[in-house]
C-alpha positions in Angstrom: 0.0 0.0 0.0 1.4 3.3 -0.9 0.6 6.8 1.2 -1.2 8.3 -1.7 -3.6 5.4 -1.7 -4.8 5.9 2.0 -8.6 6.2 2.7 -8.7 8.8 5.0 -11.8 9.9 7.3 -12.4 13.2 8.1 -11.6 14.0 11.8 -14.5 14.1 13.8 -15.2 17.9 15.2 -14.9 18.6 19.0 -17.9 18.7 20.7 -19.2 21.8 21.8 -20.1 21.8 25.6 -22.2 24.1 27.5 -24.9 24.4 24.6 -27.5 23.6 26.1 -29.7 20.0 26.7 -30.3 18.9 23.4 -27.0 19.0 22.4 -25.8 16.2 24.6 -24.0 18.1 26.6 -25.5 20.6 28.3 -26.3 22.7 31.3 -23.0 21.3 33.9 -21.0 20.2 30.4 -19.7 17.5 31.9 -18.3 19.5 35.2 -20.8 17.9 37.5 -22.5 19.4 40.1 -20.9 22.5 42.4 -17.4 22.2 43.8 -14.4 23.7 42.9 -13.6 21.7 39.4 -17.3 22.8 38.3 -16.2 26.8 37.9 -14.5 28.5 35.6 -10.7 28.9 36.6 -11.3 26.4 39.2 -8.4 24.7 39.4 -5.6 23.4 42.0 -1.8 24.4 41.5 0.3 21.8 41.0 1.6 19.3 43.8 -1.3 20.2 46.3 -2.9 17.4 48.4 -6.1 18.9 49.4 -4.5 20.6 52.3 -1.8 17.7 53.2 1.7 18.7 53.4 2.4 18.1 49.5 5.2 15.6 48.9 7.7 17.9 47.8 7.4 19.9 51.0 7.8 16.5 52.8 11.0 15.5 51.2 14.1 16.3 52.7 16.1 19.1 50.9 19.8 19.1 49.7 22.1 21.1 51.6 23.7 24.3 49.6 21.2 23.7 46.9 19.4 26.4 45.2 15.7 26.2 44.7 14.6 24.8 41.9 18.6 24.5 40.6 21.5 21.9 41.4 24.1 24.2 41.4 27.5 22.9 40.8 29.4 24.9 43.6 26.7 23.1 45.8 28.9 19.7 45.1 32.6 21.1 44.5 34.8 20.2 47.8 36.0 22.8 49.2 39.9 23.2 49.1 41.9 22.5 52.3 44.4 25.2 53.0 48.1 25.2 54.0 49.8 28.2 54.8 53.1 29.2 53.9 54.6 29.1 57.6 54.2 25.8 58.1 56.5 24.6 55.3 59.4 25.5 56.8 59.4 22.3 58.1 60.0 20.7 54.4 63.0 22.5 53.8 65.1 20.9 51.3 62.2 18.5 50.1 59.2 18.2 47.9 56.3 19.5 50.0 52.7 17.2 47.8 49.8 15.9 48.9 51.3 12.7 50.4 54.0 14.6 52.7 51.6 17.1 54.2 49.1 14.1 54.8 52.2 12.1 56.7 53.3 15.5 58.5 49.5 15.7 60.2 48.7 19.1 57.6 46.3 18.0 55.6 43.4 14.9 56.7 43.4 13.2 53.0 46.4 13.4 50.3 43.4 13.1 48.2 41.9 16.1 48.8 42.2 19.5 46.8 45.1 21.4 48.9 45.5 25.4 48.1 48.8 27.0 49.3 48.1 30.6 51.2 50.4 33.4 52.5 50.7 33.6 56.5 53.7 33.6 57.9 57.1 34.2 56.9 59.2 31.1 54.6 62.4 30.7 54.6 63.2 27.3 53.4 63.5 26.3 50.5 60.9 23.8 49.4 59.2 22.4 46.4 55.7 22.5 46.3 53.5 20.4 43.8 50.2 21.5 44.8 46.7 21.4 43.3 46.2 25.9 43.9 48.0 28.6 45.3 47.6 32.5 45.9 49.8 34.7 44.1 51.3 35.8 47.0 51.9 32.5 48.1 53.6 31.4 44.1 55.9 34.3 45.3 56.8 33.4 48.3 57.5 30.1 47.3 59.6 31.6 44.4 61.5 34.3 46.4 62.6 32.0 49.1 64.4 30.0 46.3 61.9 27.0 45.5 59.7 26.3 42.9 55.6 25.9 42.7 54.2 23.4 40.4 50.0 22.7 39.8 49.0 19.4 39.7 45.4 18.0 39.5 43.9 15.9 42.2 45.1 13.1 43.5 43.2 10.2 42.4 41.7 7.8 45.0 43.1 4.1 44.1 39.6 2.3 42.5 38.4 -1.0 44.7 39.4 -4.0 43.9 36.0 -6.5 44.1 36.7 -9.8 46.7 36.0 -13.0 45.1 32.9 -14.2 46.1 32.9 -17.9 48.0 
């Protein structure tokens, strides 16, 4: 069968409501009797419950969330700092993630870790850090190391136990 050889029907028209009795649908058009869905622009928003505490007002919320929005600052960790006094300590060595998580600095060496000026640096250290202020590159710089960005430490993925 080809689409120029379809018998079509013509569409039926929509009944006019409201007319009325003899045309079927007249006087209440179909709305019933009284109550609210019977007058015009009688209608509930959406989500209400008839006066119950609608579902969405019942669910929990997510914390730092916008309304009506999930914002992607909401989720981004938030960068744990270092400050540039305390690296004194590291003199001569390579101040990462790893070292400041074995000197008691930082509580993950797989969290984000910004470098920021307070106190005075005198060492010399490298750092190989994920941020850093400007001030802080300087410091860094001026006392006679370097400052290298790196991106995040990883975490390692989980190997899956064989099931007995």
């Amino acid at each position: 069968m080809k689409y120029n050889d379809l018998q079509v029907k013509r569409q039926k028209k929509p009944t006019r409501v409201g007319r009325g009795i003899s045309a079927g649908q007249g006087k209440t058009a179909g709305r019933g009797t009284k109550g609210q869905n019977s007058r015009t622009g009688g209608k509930r928003r959406p989500g209400f419950e008839g006066g119950q505490m609608p579902l969405s007002q019942r669910m929990p919320k997510l914390r730092g969330v916008a309304k009506g929005s999930l914002s992607r600052s909401a989720k981004k960790p938030k960068a744990k700092n270092i400050y540039t006094g305390q690296l004194n300590d590291f003199a001569g060595k390579t101040a990462d993630n790893f070292t400041l998580h074995k000197a008691g600095l930082v509580s993950s060496p797989h969290a984000i870790t910004k470098l920021i000026i307070k106190g005075k640096l005198t060492a010399k250290v490298d750092v190989k850090l994920q941020a850093a202020s400007k001030s802080a590159k300087k410091a860094v710089v001026d006392a006679g190391g370097t400052f290298t960005a790196i991106p995040r430490v990883a975490r390692p993925a989980k190997q899956e136990q064989p099931k007995v």
